[in-house]
C-alpha positions as CSV (number, residue, x, y, z in Angstrom):
1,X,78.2,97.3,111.5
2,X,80.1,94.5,110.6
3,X,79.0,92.7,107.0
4,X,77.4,89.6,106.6
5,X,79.3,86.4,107.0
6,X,78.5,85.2,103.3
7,X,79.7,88.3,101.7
8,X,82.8,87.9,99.8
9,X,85.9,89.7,100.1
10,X,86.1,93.0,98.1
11,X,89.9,93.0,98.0
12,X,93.3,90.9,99.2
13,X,96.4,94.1,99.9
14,X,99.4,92.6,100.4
15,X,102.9,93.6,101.7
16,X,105.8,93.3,99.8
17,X,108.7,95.7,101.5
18,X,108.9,97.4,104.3
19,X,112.0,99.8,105.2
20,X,113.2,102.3,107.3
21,X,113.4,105.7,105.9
22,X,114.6,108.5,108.9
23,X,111.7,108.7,111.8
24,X,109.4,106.5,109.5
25,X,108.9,102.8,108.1
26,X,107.7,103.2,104.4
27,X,105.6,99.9,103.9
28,X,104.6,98.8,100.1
29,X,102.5,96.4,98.6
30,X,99.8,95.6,96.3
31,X,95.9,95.5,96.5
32,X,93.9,93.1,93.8
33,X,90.6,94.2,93.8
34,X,88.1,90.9,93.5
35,X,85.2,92.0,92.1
36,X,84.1,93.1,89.0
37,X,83.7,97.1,89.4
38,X,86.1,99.5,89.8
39,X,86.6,100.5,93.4
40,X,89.0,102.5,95.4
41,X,90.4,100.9,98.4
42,X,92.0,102.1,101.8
43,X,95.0,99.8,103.3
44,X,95.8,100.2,106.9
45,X,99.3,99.1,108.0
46,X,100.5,98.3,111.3
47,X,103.9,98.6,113.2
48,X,104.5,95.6,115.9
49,X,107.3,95.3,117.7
50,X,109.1,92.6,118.5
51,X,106.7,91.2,120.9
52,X,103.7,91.4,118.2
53,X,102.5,94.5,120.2
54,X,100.8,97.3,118.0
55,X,103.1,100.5,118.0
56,X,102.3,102.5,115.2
57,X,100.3,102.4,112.1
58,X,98.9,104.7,109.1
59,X,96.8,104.1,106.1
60,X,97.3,104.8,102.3
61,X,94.0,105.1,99.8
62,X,94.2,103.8,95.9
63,X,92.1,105.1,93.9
64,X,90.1,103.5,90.5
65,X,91.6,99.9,91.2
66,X,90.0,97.9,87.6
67,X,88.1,94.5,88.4
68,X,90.0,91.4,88.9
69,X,93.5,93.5,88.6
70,X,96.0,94.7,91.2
71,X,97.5,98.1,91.6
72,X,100.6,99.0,94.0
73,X,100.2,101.1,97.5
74,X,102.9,102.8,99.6
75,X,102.3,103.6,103.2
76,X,104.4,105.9,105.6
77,X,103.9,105.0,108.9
78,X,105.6,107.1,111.6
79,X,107.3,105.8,114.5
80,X,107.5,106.8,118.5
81,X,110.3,108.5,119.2
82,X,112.0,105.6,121.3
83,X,111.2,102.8,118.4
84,X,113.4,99.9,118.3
85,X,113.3,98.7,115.0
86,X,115.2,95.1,116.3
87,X,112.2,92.5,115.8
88,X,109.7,94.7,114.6
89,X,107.3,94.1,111.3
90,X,104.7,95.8,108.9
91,X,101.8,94.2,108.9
92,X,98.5,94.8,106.9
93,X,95.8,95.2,109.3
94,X,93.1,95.7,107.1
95,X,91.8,96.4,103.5
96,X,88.1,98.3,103.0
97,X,86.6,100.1,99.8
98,X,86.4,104.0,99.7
């Protein structure tokens, strides 16, 4: 179930580079976690093409992330055979604790 609309944000992930490397884009960034526990924290990245359309995406865990600090993440996202990399973008997609 979705959580409650008052609940604040655990963590912000954002991208910083995103680059082709052979069949793959390799998409970094960081994740801050907001509160004031340690937490681990999956980031799922997504592929869209040039017309915004979702055409691949993978996720990448950190572990242990200290409260109120930010550690970096590196995701390898694999791409369809026929991928055209003209237009295209990494996006985050989402951010939840583990």
């Amino acid at each position: 179930p979705a959580p409650p609309l008052a609940e604040a944000p655990r963590a912000k992930a954002v991208g910083t580079a995103c680059s082709r490397s052979g069949s793959s884009l390799v998409y970094t960034g960081t994740v801050t976690n907001l509160t004031s526990t340690a937490s681990g924290f999956a980031i799922d990245a997504v592929v869209l093409n040039g017309a915004k359309t979702k055409v691949a995406g993978a996720s990448a865990t950190v572990e242990n992330v200290a409260p109120h600090k930010s550690a970096p993440w590196k995701v390898v996202i694999p791409t369809p055979k026929n991928f055209k990399s003209a237009g295209a973008s990494c996006e985050v997609g989402g951010v939840r604790p583990v």
